[in-house]
C-alpha positions in Angstrom: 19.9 -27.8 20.6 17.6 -25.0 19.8 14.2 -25.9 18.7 13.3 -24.4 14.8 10.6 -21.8 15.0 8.1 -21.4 12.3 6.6 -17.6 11.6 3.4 -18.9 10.4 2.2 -16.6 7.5 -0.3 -13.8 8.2 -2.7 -10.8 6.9 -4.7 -7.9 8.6 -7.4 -6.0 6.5 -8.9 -3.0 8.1 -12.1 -1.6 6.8 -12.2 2.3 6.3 -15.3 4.6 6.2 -15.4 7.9 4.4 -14.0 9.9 6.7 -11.0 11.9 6.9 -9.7 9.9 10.1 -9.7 6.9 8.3 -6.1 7.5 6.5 -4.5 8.6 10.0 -5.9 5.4 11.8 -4.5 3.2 8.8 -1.2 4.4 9.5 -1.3 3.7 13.1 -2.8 0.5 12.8 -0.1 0.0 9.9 3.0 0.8 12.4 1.6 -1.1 15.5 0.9 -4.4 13.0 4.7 -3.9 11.9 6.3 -3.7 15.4 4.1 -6.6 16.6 5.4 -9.0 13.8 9.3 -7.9 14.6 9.2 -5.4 11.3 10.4 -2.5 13.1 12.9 -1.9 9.9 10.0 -1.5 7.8 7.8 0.6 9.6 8.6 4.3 8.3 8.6 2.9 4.2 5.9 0.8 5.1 3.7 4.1 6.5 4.8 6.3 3.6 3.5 4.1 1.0 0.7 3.0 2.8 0.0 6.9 3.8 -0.1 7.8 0.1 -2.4 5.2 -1.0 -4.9 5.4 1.5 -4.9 9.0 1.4 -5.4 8.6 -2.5 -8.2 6.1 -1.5 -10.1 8.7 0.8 -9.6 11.7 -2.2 -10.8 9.7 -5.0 -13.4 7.5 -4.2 -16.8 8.4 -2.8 -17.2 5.1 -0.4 -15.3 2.8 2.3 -11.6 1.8 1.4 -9.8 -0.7 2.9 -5.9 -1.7 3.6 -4.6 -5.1 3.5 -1.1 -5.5 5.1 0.1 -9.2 4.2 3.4 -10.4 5.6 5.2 -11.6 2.1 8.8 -13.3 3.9 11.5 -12.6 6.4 11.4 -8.4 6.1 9.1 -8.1 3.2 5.8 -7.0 3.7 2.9 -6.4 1.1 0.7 -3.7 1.7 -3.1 -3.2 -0.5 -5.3 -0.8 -0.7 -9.2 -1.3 -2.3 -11.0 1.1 -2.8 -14.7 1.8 -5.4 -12.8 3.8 -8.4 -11.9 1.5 -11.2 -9.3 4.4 -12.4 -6.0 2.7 -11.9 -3.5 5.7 -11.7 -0.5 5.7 -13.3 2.3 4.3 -12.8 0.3 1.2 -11.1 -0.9 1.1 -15.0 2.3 1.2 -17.1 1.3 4.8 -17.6 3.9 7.5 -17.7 3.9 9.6 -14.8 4.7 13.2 -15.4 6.7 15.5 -13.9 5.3 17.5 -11.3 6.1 20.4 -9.4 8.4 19.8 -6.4 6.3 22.7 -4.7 3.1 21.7 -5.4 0.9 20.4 -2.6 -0.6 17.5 -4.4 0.4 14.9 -7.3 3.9 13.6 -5.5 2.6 10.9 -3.9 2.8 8.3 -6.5 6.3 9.8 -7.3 7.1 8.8 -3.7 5.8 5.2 -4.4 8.0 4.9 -7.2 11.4 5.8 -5.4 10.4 3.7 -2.6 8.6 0.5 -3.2 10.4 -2.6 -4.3 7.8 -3.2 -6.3 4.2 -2.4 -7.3 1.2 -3.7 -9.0 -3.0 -3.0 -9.8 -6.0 -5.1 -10.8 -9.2 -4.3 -11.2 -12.4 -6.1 -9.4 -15.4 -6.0 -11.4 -18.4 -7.0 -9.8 -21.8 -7.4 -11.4 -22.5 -6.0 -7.3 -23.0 -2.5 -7.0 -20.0 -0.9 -4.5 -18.2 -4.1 -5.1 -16.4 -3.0 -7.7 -13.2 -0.7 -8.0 -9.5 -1.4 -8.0 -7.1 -2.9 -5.5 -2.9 -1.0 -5.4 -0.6 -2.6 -3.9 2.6 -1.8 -3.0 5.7 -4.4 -1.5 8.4 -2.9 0.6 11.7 -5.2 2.2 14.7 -4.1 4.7 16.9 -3.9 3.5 15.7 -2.2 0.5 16.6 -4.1 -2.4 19.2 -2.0 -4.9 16.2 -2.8 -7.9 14.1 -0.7 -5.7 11.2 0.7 -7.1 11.3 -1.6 -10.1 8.1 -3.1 -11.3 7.8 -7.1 -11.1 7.8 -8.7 -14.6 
């Protein structure tokens, strides 16, 4: 008889200054989180999402940022990303999300999150705190990908 093993559930958050390393250190922290947990299927989605959100996270706001990977079930992993700018970008907001230019050099990043997470949500943190504020994106991603792909939860 084999004995039943248990993954018990679990959750990194990294904190991220200002600085344009932080992004590149995310993703590598990201893929070495992954491969420790036996995720290795979900390791290249997992980096593009978490790439373009904590990019977005360094661009937009003028403070720390931070990503929250959370396993979320056998394959499925839930990646976060807070940063200080309430704006909650489309399509994290039900917003449309326009076309853009499939040579421009910026604005395809949340197009990319679309086609490639299962599914993806936003809330807001208000804090009467100043810096504690902002928005949190998050992002879930499973292997295999599920055919409702890039659906939004209802």
């Amino acid at each position: 008889m084999v004995p039943a093993t248990v993954t018990p559930p679990w959750a990194y958050t990294l904190q991220l200054p200002q600085d344009p390393r932080g992004p590149g250190i995310a993703r590598s922290t990201l893929r070495t989180v992954l491969r420790v947990h036996g995720m290795r299927d979900l390791v290249d989605t997992a980096e593009l999402l978490a790439s373009e959100l904590v990019t977005n996270a360094y661009r937009h706001s003028s403070g720390p940022y931070s990503l929250r990977m959370r396993g979320a079930g056998r394959n499925r992993v839930r990646v976060g990303v807070w940063d200080s700018n309430p704006e909650i970008p489309a399509p994290f907001c039900g917003g449309p999300l326009g076309e853009s230019d499939v040579l421009a050099e910026r604005g395809r990043g949340l197009q990319l999150v679309r086609q490639c997470a299962e599914s993806w949500g936003a809330y807001p943190i208000r804090s009467g705190l100043p810096g504690q504020g902002g928005k949190v994106l998050w992002v879930e991603c499973t292997f295999p990908p599920c055919p409702a792909r890039g659906r939004q939860p209802e």
